[in-house]
Backbone as ProteinMPNN parsed JSONL, in Angstrom:
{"seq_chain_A": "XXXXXXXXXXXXXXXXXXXXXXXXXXXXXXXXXXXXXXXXXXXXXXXXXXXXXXXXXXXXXXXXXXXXXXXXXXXXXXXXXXXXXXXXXXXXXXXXXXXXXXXXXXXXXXXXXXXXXXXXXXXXXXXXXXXXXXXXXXXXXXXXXXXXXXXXXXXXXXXXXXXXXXXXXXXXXXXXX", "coords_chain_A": {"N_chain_A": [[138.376, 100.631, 86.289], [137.571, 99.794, 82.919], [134.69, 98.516, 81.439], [134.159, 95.415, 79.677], [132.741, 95.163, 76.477], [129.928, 93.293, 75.929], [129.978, 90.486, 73.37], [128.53, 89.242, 70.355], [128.151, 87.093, 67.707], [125.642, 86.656, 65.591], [124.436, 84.265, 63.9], [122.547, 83.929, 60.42], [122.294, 81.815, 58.505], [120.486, 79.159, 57.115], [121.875, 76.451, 57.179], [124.426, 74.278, 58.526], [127.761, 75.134, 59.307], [128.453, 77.177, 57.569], [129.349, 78.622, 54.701], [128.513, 81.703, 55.173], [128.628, 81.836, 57.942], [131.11, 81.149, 58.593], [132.607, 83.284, 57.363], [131.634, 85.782, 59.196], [132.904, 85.313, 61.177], [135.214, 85.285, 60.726], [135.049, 88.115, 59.955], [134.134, 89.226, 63.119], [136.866, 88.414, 64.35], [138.661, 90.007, 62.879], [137.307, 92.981, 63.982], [137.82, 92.501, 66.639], [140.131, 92.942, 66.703], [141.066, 94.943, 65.934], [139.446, 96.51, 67.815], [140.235, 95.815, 70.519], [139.128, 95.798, 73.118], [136.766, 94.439, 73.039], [135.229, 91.653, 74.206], [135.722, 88.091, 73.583], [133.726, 86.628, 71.151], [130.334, 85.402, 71.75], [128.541, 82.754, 70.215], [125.647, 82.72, 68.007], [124.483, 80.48, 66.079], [121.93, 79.981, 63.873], [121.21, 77.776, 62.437], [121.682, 75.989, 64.034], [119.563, 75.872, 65.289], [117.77, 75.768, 64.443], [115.17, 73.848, 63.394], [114.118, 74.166, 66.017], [113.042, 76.098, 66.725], [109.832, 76.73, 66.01], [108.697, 75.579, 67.389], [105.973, 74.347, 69.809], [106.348, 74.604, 72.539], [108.654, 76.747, 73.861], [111.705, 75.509, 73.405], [114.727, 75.397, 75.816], [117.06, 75.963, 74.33], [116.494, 77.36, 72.622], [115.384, 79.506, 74.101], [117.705, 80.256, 75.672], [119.293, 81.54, 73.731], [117.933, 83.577, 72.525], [118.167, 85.246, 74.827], [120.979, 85.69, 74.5], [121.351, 87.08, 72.981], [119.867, 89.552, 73.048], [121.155, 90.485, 75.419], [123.472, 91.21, 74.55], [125.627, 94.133, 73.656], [127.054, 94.035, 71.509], [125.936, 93.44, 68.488], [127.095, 91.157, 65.852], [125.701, 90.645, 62.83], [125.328, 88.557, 60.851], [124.67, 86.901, 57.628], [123.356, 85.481, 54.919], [122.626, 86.304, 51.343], [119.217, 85.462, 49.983], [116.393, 85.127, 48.257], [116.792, 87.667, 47.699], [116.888, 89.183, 49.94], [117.571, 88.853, 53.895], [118.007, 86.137, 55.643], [114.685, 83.995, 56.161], [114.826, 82.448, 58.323], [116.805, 84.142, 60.314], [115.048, 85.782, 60.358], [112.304, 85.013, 61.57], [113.995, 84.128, 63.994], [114.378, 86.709, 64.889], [112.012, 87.827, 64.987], [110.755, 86.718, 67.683], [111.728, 88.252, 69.845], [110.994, 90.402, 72.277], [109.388, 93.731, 72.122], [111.736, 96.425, 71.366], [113.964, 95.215, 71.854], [116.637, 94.91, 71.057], [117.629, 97.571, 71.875], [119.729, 100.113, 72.476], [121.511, 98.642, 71.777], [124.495, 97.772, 70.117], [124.283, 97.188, 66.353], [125.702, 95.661, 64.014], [125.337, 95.159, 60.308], [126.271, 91.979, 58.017], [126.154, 91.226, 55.07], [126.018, 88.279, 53.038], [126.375, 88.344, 49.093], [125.279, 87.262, 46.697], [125.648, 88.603, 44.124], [126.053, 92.201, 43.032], [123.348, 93.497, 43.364], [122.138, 92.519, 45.127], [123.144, 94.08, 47.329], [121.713, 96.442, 47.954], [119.936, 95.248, 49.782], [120.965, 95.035, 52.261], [120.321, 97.796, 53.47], [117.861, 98.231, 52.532], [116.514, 96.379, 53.867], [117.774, 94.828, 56.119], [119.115, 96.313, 57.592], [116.531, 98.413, 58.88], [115.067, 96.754, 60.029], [116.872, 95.332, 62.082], [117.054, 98.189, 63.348], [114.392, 98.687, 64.108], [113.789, 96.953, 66.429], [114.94, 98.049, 68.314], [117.682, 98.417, 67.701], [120.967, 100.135, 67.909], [122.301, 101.264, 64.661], [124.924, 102.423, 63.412], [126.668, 102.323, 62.02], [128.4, 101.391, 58.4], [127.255, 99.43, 56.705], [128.314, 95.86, 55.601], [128.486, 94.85, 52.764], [129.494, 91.506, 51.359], [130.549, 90.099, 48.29], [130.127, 87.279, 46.864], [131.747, 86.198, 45.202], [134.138, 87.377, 45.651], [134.876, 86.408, 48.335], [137.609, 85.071, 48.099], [139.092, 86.183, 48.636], [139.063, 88.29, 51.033], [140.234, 89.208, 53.784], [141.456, 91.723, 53.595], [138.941, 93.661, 52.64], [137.818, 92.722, 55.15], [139.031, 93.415, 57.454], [139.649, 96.409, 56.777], [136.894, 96.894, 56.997], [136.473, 97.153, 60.05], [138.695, 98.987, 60.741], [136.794, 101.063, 59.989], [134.628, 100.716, 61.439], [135.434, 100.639, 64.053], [135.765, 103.114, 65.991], [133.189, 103.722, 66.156], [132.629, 101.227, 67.966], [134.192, 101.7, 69.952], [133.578, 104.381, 71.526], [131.059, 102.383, 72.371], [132.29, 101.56, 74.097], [133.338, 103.235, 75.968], [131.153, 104.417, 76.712], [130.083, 102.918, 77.927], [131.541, 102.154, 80.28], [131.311, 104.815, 81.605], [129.423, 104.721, 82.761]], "CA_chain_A": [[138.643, 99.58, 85.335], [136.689, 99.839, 81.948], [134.321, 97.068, 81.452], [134.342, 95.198, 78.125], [131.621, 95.131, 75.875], [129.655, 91.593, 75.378], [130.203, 90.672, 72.127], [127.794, 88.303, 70.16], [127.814, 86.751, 66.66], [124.779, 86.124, 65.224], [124.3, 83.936, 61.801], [121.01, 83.368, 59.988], [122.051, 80.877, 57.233], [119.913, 77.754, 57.423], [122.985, 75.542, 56.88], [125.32, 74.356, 59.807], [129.045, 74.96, 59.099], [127.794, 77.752, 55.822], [130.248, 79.785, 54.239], [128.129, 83.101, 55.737], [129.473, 81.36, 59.483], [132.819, 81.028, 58.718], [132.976, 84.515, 57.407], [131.022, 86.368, 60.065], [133.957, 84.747, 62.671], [136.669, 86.199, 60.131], [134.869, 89.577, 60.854], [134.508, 89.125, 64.324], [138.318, 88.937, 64.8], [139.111, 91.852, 62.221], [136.706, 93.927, 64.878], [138.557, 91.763, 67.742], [142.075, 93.204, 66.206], [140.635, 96.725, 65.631], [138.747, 96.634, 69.022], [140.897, 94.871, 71.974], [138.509, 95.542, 74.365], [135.514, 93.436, 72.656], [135.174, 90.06, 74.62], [135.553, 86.949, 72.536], [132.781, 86.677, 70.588], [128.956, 84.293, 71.704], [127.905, 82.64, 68.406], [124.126, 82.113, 68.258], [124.385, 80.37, 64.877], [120.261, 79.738, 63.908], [121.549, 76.792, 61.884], [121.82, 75.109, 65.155], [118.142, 75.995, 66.528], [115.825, 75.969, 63.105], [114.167, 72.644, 63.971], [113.195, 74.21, 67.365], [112.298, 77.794, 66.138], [108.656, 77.012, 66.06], [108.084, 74.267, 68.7], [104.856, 74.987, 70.379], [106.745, 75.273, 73.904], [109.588, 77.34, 73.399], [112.748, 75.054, 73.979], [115.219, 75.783, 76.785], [118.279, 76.587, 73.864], [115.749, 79.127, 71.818], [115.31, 81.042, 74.929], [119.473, 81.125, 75.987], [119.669, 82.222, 72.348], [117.067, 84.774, 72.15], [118.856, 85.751, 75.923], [122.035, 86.366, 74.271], [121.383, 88.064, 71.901], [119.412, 90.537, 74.109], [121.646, 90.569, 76.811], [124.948, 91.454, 74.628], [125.999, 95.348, 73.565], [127.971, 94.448, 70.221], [125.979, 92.514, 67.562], [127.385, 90.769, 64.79], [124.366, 89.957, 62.508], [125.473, 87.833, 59.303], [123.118, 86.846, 56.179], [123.389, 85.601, 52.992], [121.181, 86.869, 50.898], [118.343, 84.473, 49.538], [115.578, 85.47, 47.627], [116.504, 89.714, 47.613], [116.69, 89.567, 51.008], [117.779, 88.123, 54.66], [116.839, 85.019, 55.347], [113.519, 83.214, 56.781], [115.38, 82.133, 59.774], [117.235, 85.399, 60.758], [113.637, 86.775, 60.513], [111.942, 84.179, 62.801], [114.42, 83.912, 65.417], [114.133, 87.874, 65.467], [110.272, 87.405, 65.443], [110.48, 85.94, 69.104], [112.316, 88.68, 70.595], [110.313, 91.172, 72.58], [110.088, 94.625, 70.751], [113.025, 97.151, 71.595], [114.821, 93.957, 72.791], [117.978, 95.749, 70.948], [117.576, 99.26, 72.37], [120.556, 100.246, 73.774], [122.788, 97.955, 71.597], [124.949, 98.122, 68.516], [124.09, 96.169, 65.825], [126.562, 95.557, 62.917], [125.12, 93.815, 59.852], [126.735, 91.478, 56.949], [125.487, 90.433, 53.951], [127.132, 88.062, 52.254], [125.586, 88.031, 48.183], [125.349, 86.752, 44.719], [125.804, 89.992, 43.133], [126.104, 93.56, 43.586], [122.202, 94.007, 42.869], [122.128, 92.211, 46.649], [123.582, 95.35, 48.21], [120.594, 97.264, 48.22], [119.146, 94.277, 50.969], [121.289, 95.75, 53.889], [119.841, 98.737, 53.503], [116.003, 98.055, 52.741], [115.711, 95.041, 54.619], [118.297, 94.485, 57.45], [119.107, 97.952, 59.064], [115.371, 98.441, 59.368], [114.772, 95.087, 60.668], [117.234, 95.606, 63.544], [116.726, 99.557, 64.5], [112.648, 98.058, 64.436], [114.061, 96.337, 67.421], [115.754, 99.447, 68.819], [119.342, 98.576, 67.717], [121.796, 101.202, 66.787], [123.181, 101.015, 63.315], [125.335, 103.76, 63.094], [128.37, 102.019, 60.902], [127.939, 101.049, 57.463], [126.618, 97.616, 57.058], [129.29, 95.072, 54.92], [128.124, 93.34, 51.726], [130.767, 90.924, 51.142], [129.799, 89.348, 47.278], [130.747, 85.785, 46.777], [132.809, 85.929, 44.127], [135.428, 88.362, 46.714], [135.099, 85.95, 49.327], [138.811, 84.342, 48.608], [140.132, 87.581, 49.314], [138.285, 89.32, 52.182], [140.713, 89.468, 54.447], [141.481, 93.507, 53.361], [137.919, 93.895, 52.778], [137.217, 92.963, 56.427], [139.799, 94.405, 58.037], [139.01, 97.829, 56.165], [135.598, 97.393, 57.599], [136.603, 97.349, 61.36], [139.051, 99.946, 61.312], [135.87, 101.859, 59.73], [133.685, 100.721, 62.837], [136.143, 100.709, 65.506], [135.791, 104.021, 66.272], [131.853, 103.531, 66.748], [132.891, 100.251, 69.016], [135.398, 102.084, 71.406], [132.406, 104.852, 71.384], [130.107, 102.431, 72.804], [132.797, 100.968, 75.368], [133.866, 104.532, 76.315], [130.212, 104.939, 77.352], [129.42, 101.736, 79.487], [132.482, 102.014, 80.983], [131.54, 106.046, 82.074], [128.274, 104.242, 83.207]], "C_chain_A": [[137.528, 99.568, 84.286], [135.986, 98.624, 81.707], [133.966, 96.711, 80.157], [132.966, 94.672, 77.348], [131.518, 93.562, 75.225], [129.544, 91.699, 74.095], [129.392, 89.395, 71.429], [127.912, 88.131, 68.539], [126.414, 85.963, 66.308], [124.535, 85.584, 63.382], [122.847, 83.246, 61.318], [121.272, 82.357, 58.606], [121.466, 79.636, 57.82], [120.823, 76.732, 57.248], [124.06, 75.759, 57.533], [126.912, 74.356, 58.541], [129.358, 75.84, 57.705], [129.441, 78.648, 56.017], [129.96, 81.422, 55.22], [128.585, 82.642, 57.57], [130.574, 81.847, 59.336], [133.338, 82.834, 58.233], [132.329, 85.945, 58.412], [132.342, 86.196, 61.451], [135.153, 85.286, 62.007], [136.165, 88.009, 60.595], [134.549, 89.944, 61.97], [135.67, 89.391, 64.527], [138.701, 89.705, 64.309], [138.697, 92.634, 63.582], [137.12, 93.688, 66.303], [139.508, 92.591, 67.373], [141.916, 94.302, 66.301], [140.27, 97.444, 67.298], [139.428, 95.735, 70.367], [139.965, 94.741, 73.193], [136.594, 94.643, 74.543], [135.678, 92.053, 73.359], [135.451, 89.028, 73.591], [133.912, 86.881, 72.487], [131.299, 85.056, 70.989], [128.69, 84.166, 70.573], [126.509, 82.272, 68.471], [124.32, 81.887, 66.412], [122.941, 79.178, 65.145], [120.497, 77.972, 63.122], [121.22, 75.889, 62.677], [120.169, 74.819, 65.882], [117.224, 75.631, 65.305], [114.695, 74.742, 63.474], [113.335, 73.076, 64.747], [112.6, 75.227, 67.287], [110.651, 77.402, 66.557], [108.078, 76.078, 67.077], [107.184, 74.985, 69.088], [105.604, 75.293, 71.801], [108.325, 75.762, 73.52], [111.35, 76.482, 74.506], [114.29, 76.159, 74.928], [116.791, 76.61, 75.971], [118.246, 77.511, 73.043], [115.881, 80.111, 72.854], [116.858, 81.096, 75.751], [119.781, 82.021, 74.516], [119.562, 83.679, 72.023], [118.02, 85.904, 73.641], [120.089, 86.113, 75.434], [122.259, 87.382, 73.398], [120.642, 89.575, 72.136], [119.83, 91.328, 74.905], [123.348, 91.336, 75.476], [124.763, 93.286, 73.743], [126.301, 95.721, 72.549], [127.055, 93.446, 69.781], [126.213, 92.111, 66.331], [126.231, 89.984, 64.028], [124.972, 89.74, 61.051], [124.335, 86.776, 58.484], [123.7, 86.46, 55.025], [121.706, 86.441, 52.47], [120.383, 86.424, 49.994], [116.939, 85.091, 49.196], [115.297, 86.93, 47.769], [116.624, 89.922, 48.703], [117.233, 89.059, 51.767], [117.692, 87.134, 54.783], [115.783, 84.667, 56.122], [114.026, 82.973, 58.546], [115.902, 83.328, 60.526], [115.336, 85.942, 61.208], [112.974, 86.011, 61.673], [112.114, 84.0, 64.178], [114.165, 85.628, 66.146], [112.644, 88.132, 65.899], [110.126, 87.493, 67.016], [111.227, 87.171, 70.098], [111.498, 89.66, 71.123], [110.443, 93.246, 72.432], [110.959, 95.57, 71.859], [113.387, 96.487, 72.363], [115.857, 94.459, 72.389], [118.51, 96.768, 71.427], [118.908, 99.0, 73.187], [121.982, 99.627, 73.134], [123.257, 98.545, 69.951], [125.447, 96.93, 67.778], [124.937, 96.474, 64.296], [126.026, 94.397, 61.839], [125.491, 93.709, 58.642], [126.146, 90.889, 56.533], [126.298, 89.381, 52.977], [125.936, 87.577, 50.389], [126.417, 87.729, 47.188], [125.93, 87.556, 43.973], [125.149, 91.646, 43.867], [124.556, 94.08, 43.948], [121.533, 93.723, 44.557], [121.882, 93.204, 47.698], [122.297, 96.199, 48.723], [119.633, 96.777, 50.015], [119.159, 94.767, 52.028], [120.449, 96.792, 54.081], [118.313, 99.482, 53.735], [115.538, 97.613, 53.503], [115.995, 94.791, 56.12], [118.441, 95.568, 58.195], [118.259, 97.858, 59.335], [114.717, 97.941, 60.253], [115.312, 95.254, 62.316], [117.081, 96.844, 63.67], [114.718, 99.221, 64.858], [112.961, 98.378, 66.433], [114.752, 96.82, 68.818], [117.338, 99.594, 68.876], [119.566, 99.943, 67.379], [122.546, 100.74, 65.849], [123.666, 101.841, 63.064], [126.561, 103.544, 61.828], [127.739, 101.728, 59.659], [128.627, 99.797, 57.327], [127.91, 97.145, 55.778], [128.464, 94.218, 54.746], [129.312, 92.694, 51.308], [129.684, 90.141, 49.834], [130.657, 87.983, 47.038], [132.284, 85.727, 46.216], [134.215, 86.951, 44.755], [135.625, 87.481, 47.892], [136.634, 84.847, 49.115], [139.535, 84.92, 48.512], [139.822, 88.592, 49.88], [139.284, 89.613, 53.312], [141.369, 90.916, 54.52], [139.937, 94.063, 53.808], [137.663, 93.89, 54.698], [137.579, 93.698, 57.366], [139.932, 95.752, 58.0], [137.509, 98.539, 57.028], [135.621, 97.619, 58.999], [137.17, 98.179, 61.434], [138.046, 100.96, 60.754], [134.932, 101.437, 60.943], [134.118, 100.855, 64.252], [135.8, 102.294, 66.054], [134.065, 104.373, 67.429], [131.822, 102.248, 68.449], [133.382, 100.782, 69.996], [134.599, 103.237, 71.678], [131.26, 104.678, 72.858], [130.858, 102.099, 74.248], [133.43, 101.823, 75.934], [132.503, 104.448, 77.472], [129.683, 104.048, 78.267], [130.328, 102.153, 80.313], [132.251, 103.424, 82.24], [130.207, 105.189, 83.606], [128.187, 103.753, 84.668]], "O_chain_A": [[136.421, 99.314, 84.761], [136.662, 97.597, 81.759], [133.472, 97.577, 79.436], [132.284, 93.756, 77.808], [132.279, 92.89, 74.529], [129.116, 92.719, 73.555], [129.633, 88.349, 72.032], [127.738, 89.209, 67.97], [126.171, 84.826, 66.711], [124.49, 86.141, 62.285], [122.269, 82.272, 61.8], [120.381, 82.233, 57.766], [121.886, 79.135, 58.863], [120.127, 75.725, 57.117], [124.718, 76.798, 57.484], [127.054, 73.822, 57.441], [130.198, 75.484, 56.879], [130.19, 79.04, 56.911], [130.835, 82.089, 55.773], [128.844, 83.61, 58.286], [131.003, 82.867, 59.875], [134.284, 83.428, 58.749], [132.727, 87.079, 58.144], [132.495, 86.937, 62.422], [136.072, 85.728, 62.696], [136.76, 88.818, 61.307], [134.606, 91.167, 62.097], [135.898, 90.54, 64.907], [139.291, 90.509, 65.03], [139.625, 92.954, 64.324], [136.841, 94.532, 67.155], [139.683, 93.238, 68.406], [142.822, 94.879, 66.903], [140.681, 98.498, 67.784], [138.701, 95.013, 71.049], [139.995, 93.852, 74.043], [135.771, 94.412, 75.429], [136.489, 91.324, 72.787], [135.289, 89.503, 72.467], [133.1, 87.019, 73.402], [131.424, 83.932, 70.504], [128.555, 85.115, 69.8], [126.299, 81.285, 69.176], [124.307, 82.819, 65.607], [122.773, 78.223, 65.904], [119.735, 77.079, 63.493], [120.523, 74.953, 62.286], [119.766, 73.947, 66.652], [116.056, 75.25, 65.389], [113.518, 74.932, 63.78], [112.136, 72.807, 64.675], [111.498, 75.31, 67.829], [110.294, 77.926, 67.612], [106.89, 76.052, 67.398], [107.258, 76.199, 68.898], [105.375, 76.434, 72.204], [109.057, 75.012, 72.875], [111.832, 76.731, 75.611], [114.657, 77.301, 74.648], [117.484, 77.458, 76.533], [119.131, 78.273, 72.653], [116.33, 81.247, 72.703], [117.063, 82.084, 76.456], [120.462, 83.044, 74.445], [120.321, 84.545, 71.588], [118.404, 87.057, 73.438], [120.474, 87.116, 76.035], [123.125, 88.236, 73.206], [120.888, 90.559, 71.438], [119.388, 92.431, 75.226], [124.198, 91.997, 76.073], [123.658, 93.529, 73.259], [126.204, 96.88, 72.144], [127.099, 92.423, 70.464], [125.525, 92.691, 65.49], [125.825, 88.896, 64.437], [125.068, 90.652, 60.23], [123.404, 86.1, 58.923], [124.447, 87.116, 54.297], [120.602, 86.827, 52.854], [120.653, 86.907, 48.895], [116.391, 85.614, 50.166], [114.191, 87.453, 47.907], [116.492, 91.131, 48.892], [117.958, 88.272, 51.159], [117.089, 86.701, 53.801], [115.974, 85.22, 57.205], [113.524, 83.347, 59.606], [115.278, 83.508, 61.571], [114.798, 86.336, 62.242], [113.16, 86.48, 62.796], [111.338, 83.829, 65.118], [113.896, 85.88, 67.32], [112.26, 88.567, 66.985], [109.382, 88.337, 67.515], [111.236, 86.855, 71.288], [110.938, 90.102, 70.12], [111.481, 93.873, 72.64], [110.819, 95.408, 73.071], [113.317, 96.781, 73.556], [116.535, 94.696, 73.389], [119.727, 96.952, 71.453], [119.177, 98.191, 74.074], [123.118, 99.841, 73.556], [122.751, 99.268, 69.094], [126.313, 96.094, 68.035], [124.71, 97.474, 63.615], [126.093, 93.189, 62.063], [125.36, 94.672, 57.886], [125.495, 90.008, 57.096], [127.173, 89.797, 52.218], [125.011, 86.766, 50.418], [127.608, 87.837, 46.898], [126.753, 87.182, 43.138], [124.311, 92.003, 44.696], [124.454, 95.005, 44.753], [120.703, 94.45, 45.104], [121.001, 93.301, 48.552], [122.095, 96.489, 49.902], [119.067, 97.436, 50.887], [118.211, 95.025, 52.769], [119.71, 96.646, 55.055], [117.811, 100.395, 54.39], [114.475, 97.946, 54.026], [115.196, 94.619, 57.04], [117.948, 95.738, 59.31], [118.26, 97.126, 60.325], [113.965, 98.446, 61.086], [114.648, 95.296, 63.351], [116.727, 96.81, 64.848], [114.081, 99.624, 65.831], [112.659, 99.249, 67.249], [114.994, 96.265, 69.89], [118.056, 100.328, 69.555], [118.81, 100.731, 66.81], [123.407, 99.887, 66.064], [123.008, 102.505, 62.263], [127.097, 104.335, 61.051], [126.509, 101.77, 59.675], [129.724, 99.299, 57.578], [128.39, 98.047, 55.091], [127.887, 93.374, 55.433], [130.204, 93.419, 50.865], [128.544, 89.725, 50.04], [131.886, 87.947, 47.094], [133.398, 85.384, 46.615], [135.219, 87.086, 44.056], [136.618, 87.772, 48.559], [136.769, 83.909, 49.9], [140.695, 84.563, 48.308], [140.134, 89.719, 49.494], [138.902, 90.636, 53.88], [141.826, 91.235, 55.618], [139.667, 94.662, 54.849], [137.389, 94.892, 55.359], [136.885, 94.461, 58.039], [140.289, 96.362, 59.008], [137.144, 99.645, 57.425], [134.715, 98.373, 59.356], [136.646, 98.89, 62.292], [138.457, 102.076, 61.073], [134.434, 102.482, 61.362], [133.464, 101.09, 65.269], [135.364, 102.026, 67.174], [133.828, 104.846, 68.54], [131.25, 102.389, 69.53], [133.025, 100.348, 71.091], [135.064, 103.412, 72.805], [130.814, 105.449, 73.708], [130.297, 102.279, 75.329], [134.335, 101.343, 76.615], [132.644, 104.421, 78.695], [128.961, 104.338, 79.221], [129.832, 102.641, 81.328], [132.714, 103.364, 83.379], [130.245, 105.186, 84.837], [127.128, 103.303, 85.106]]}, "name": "protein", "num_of_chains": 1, "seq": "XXXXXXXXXXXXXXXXXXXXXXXXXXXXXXXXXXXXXXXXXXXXXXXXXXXXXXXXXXXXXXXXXXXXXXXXXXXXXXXXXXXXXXXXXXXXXXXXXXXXXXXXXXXXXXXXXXXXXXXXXXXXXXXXXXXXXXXXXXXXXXXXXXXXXXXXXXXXXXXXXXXXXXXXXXXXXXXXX"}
């Protein structure tokens, strides 16, 4: 019996209920639709934790957070992109994780920007950021630009049957495991 790869959304916008949420969970299920054998998706949206991020004792729902996001195989890592780059929070909560805490996993990451000039971010800023950490980034990362976001539903769907292949890949290989 093949066993199904944990599947985790992660969102770094500082703002609960953000546009970069709601579209990170539309590409989740594209990669759900593409990928059948992906679990329903854990959301560690940072929105929810920023307050506690820096507490001097590290609260009990930073470290399930930092644990899921550790612990799962598939990650969905969504971003706007705020001053050229990721944001502050994405960076922080990754801060806390202990290094090649990714190793081993596959990390998928969206940008969602202002303008095309954005694009470059995934590339400089965020791949780097997570293979640091020892993800694999083997797919190519999805900038979604604002002004497309009230007609992504091609766009996203485009982008999973372009990663599915990498997904069923990794759940070929746990499964051999």
């Amino acid at each position: 019996m093949p066993t199904h790869p944990r599947f985790t959304v992660l969102v770094g916008h500082p703002n609960p209920g953000s546009r970069t949420a709601r579209i990170a969970l539309r590409a989740a299920g594209a990669l759900r639709a593409a990928v059948p054998q992906l679990t329903e998706p854990a959301i560690v949206d940072l929105a929810m934790l920023a307050s506690r991020l820096f507490a001097t004792r590290r609260p009990p729902e930073v470290t399930r957070a930092l644990d899921t996001v550790a612990g799962t195989q598939v990650l969905l890592v969504a971003t706007p992109v705020l001053k050229g780059s990721y944001t502050g929070l994405l960076k922080a909560f990754l801060d806390q994780l202990p290094p090649d805490a990714l190793a081993g996993r596959l990390a998928l990451p969206l940008l969602v920007a202002g303008s095309a000039w954005h694009s470059l971010a995934l590339e400089m800023h965020l791949r780097p950021l997570l293979i640091d950490l020892g993800a694999t980034v083997p797919t190519p990362g999805l900038v979604l630009l604002e002004h497309e976001l009230t007609r992504v539903e091609r766009t996203l769907d485009e982008w999973a049957a372009a990663v599915a292949p990498t997904v069923r890949g990794l759940t070929r290989r746990k499964a051999a495991a």
